[in-house]
DRENMAR-119011 format. One record per residue: residue number from 1; residue in three letters; z, y, x of N, C-alpha, C in turn. Coordinates in steps of 0.02 Angstrom, whole numbers, m for minus. Layout:
<node><seq>NUM</seq><type>Ala</type><n_c3>Z</n_c3><n_c2>Y</n_c2><n_c1>X</n_c1><ca_c3>Z</ca_c3><ca_c2>Y</ca_c2><ca_c1>X</ca_c1><c_c3>Z</c_c3><c_c2>Y</c_c2><c_c1>X</c_c1></node>
...
***
This chain:
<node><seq>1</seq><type>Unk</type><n_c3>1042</n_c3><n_c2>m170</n_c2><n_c1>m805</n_c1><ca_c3>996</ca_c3><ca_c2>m139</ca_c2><ca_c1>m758</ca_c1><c_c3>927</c_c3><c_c2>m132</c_c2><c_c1>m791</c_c1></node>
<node><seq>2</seq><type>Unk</type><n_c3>893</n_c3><n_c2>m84</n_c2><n_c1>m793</n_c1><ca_c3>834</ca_c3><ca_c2>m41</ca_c2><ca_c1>m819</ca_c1><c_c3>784</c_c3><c_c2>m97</c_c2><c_c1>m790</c_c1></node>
<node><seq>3</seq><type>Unk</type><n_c3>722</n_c3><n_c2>m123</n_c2><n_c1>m815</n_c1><ca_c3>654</ca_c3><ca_c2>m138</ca_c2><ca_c1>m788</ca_c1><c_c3>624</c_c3><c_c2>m89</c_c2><c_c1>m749</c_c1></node>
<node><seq>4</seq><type>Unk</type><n_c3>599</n_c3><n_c2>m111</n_c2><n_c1>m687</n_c1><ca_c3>549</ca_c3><ca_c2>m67</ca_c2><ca_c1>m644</ca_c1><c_c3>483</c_c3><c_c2>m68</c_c2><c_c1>m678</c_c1></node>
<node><seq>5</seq><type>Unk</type><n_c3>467</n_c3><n_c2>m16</n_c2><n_c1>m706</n_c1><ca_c3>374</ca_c3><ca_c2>1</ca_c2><ca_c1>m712</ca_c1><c_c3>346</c_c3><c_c2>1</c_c2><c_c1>m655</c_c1></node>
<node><seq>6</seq><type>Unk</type><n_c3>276</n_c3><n_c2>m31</n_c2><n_c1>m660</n_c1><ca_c3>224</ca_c3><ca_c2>m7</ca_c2><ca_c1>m604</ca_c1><c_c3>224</c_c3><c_c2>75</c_c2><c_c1>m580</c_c1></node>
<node><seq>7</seq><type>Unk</type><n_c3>250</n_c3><n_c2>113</n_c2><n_c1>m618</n_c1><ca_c3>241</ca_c3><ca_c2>192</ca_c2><ca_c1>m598</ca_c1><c_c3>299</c_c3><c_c2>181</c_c2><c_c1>m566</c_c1></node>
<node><seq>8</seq><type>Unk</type><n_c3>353</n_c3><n_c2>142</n_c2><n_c1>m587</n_c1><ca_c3>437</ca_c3><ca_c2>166</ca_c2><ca_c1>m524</ca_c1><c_c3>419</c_c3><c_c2>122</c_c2><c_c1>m452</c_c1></node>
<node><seq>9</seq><type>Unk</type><n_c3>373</n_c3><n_c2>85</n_c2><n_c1>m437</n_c1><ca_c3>359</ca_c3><ca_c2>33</ca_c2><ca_c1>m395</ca_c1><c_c3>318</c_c3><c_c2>74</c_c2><c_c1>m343</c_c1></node>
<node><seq>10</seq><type>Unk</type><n_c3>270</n_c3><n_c2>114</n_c2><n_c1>m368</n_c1><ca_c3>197</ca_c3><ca_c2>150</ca_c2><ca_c1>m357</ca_c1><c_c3>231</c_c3><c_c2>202</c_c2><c_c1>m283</c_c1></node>
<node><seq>11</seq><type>Unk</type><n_c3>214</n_c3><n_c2>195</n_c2><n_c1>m231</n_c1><ca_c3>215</ca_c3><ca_c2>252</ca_c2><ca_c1>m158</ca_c1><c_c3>240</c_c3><c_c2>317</c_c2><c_c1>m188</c_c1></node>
<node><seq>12</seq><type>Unk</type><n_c3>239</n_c3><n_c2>358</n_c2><n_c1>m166</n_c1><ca_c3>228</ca_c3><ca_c2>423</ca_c2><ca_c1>m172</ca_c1><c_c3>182</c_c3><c_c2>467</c_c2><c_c1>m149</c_c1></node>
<node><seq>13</seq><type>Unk</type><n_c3>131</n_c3><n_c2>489</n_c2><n_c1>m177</n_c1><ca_c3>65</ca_c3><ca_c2>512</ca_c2><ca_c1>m176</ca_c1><c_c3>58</c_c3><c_c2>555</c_c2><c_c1>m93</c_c1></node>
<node><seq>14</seq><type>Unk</type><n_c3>89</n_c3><n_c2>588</n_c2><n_c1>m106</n_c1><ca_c3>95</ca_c3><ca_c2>614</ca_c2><ca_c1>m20</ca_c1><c_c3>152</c_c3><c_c2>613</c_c2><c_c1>19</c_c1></node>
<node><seq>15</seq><type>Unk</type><n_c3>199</n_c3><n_c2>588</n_c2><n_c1>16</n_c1><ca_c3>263</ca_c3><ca_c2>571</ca_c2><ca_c1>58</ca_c1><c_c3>254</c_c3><c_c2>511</c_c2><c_c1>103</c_c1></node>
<node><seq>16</seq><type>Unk</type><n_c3>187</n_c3><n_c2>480</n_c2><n_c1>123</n_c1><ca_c3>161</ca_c3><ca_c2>419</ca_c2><ca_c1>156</ca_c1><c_c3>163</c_c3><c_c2>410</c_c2><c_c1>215</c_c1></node>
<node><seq>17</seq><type>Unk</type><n_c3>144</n_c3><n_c2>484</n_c2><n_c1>252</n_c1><ca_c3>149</ca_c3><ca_c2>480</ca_c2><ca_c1>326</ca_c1><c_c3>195</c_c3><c_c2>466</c_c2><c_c1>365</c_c1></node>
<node><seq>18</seq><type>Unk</type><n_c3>180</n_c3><n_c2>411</n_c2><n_c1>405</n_c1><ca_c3>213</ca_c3><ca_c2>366</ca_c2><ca_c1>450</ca_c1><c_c3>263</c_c3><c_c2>329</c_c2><c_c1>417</c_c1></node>
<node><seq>19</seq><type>Unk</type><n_c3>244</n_c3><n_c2>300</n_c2><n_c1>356</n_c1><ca_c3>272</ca_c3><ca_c2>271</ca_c2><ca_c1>311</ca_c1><c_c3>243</c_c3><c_c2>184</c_c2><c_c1>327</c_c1></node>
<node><seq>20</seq><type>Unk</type><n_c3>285</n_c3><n_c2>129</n_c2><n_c1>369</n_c1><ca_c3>263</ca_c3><ca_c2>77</ca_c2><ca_c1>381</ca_c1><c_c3>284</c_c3><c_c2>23</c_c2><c_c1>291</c_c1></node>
<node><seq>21</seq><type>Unk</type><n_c3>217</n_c3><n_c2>m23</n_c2><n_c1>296</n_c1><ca_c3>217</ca_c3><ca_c2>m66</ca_c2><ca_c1>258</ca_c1><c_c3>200</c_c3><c_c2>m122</c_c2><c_c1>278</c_c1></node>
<node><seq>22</seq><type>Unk</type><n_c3>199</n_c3><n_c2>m179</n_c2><n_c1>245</n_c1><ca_c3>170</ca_c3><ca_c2>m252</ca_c2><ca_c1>253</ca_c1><c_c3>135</c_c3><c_c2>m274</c_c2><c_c1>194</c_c1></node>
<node><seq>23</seq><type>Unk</type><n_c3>76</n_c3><n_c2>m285</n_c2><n_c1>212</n_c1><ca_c3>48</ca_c3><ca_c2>m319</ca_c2><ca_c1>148</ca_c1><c_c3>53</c_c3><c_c2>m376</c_c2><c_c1>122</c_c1></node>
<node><seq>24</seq><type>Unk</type><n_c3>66</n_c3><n_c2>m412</n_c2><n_c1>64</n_c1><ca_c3>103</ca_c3><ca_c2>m476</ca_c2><ca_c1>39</ca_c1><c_c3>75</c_c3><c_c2>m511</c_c2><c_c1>m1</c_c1></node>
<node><seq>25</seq><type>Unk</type><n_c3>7</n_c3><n_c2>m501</n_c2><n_c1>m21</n_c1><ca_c3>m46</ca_c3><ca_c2>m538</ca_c2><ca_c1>m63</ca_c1><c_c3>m101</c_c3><c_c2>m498</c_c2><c_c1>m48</c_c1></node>
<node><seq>26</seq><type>Unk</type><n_c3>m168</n_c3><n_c2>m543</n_c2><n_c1>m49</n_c1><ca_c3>m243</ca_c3><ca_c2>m520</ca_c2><ca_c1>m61</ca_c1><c_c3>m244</c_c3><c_c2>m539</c_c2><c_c1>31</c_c1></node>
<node><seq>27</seq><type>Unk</type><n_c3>m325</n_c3><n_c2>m524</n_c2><n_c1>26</n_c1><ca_c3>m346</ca_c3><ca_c2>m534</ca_c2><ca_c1>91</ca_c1><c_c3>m321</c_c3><c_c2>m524</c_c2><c_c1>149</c_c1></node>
<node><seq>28</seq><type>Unk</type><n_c3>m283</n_c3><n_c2>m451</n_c2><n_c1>154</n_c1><ca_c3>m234</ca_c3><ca_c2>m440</ca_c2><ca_c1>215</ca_c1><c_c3>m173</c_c3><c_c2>m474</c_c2><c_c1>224</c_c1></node>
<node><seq>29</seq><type>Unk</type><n_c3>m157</n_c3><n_c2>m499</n_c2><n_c1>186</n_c1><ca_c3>m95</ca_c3><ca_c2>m533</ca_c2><ca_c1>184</ca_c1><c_c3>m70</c_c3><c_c2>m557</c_c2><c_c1>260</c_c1></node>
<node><seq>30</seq><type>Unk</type><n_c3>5</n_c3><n_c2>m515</n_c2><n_c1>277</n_c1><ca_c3>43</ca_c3><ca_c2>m527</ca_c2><ca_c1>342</ca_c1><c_c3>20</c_c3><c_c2>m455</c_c2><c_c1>370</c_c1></node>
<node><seq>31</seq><type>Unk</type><n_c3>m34</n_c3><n_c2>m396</n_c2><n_c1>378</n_c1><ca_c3>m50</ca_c3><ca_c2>m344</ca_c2><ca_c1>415</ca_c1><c_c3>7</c_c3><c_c2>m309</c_c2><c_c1>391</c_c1></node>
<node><seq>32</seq><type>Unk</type><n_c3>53</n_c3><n_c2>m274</n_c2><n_c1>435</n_c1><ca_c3>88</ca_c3><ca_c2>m217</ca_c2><ca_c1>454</ca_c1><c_c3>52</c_c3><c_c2>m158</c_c2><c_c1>495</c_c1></node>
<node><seq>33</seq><type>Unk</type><n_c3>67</n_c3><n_c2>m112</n_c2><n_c1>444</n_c1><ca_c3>68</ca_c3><ca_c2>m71</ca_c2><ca_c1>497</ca_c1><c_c3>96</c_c3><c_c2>7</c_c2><c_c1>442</c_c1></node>
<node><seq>34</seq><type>Unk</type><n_c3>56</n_c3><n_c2>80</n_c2><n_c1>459</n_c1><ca_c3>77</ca_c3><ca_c2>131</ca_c2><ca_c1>442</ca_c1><c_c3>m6</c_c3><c_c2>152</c_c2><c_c1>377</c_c1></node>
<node><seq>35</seq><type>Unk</type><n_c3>52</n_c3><n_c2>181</n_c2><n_c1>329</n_c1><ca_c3>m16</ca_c3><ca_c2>217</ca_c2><ca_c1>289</ca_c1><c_c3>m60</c_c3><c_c2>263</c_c2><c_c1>312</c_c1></node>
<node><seq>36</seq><type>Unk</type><n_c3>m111</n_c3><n_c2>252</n_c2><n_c1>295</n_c1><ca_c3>m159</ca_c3><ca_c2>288</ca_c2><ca_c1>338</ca_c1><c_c3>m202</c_c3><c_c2>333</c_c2><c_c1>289</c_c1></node>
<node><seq>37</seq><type>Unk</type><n_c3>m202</n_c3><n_c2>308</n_c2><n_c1>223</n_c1><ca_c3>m253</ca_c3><ca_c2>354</ca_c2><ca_c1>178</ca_c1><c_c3>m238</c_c3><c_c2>325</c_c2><c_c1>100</c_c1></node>
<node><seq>38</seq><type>Unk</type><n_c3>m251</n_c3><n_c2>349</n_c2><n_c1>70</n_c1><ca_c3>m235</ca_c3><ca_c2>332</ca_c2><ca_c1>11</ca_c1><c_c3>m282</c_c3><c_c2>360</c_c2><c_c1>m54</c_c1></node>
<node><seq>39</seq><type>Unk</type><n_c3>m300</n_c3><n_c2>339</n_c2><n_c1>m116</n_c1><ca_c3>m350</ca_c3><ca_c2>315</ca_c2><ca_c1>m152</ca_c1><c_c3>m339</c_c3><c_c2>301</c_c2><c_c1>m210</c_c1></node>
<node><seq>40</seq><type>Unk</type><n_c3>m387</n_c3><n_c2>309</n_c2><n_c1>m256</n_c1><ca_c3>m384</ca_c3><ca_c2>286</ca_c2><ca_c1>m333</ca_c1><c_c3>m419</c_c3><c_c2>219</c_c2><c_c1>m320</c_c1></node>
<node><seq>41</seq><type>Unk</type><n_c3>m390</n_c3><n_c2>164</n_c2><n_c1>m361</n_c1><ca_c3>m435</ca_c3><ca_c2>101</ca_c2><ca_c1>m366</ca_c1><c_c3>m465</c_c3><c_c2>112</c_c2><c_c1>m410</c_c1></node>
<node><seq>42</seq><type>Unk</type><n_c3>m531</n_c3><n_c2>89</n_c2><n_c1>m403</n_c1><ca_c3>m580</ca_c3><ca_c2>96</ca_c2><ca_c1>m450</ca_c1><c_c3>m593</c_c3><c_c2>31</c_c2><c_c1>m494</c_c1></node>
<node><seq>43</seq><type>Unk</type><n_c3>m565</n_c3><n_c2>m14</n_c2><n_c1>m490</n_c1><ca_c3>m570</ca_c3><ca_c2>m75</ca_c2><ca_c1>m509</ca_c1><c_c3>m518</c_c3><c_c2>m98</c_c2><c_c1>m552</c_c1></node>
<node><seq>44</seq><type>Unk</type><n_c3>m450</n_c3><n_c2>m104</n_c2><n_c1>m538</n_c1><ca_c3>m384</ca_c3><ca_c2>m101</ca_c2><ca_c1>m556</ca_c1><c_c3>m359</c_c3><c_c2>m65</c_c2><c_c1>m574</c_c1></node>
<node><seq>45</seq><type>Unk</type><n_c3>m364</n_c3><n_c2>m10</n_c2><n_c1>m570</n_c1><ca_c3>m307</ca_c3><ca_c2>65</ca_c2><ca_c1>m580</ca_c1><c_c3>m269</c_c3><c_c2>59</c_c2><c_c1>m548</c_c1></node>
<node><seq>46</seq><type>Unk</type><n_c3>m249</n_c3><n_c2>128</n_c2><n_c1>m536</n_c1><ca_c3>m169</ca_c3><ca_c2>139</ca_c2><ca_c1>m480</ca_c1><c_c3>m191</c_c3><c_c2>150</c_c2><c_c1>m418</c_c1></node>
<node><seq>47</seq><type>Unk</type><n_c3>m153</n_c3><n_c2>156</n_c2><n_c1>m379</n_c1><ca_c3>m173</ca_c3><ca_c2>194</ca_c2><ca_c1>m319</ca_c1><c_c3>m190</c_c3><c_c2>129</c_c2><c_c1>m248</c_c1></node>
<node><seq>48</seq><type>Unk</type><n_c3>m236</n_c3><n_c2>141</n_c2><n_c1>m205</n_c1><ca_c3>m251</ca_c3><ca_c2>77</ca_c2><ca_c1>m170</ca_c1><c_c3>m214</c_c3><c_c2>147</c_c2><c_c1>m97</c_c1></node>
<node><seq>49</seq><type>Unk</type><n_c3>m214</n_c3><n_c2>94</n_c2><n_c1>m40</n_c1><ca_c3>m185</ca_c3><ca_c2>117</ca_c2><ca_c1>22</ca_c1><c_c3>m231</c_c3><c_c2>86</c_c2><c_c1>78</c_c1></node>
<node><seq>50</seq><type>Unk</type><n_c3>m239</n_c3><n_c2>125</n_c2><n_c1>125</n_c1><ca_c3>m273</ca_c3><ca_c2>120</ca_c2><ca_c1>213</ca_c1><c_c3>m207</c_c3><c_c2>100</c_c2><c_c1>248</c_c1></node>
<node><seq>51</seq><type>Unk</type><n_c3>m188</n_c3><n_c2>30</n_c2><n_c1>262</n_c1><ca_c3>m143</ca_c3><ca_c2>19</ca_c2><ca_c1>304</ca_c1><c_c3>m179</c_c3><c_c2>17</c_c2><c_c1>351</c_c1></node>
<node><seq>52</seq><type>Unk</type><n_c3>m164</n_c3><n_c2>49</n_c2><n_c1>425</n_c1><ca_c3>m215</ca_c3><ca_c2>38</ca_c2><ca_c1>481</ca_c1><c_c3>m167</c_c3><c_c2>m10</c_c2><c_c1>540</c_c1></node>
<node><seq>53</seq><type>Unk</type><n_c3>m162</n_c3><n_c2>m72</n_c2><n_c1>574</n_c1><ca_c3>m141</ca_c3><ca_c2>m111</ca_c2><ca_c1>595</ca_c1><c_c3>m115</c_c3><c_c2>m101</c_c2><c_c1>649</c_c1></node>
<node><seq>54</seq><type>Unk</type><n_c3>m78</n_c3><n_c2>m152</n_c2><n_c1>704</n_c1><ca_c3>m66</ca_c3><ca_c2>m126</ca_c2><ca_c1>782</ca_c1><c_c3>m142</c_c3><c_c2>m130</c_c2><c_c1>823</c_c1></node>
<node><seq>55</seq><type>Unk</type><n_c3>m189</n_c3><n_c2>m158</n_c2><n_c1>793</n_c1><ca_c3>m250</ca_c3><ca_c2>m182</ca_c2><ca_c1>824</ca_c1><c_c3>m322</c_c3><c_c2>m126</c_c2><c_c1>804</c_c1></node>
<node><seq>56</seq><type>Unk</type><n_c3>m277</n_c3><n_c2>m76</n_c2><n_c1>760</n_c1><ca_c3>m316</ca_c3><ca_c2>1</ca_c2><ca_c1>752</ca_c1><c_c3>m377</c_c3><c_c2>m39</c_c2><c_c1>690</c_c1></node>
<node><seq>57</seq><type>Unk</type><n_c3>m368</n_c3><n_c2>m85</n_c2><n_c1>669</n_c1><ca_c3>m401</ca_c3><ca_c2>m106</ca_c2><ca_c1>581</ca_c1><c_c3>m370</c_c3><c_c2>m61</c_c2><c_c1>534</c_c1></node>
<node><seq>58</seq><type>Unk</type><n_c3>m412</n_c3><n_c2>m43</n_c2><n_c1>466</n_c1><ca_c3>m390</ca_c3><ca_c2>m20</ca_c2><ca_c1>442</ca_c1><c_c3>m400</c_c3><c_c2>m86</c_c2><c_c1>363</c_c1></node>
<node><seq>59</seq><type>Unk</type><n_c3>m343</n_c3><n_c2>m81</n_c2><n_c1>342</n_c1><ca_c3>m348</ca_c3><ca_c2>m137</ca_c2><ca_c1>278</ca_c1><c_c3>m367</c_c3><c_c2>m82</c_c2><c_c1>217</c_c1></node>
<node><seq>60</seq><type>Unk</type><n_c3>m396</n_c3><n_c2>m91</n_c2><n_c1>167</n_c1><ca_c3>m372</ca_c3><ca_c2>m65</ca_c2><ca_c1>96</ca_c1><c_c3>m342</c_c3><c_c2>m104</c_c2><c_c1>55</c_c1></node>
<node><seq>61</seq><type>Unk</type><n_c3>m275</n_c3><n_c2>m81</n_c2><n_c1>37</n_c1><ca_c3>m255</ca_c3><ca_c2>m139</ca_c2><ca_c1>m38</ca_c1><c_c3>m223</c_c3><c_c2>m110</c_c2><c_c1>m82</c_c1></node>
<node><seq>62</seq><type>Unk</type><n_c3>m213</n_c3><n_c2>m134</n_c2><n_c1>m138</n_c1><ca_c3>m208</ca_c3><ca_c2>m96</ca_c2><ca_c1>m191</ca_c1><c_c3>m118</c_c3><c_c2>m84</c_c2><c_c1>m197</c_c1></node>
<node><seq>63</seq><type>Unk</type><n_c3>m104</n_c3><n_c2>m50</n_c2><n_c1>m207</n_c1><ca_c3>m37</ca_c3><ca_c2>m25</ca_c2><ca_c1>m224</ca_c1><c_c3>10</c_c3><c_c2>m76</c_c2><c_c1>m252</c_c1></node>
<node><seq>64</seq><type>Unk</type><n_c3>m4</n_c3><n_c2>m145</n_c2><n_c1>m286</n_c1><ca_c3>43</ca_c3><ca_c2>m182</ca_c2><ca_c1>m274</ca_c1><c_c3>27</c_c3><c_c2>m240</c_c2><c_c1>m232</c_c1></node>
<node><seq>65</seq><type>Unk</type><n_c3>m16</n_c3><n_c2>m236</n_c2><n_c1>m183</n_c1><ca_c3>m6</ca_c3><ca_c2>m287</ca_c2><ca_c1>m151</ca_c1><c_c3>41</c_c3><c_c2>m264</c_c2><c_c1>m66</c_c1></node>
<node><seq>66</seq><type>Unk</type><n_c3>51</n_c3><n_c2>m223</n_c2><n_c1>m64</n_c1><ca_c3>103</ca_c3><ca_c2>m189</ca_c2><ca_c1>m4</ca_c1><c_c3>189</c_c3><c_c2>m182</c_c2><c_c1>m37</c_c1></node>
<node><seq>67</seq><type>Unk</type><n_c3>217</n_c3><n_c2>m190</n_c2><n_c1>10</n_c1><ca_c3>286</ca_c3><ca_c2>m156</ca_c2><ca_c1>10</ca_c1><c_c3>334</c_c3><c_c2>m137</c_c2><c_c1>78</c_c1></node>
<node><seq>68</seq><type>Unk</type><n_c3>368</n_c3><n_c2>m91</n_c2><n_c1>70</n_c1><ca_c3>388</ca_c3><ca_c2>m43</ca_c2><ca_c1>132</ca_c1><c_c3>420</c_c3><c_c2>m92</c_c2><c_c1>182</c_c1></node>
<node><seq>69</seq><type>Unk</type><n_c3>412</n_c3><n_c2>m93</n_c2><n_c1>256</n_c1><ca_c3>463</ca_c3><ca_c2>m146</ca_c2><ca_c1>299</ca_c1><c_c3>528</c_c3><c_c2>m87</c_c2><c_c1>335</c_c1></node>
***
């Protein structure tokens, strides 16, 4: 079985909407909800995400700290 790269791991740039995730490290850690916006990290590289919550928060985190529920 092939290694996953960060690029085979990485969302799909616009295929997001109403695309639910959970975040699994960094500050949000445990927020579910749906992508809401999406972003270059300026810090890290790669793409960061607007999960916006059931409680209408919106998180930013970086593209590997989410994965799809």
């Amino acid at each position: 079985m092939a290694e996953q790269t960060q690029a085979d791991t990485a969302l799909p740039a616009r295929s997001f909407l109403r695309l639910c995730v959970k975040v699994v490290s960094g500050e949000a850690e445990g927020a579910e909800g749906e992508i809401s916006g999406s972003g270059e990290s300026k810090c890290r590289g790669g793409s960061r995400y607007g999960i916006k919550d059931e409680e209408g928060q919106t998180h930013w985190v970086d593209h590997d700290e989410v994965e799809v529920v």
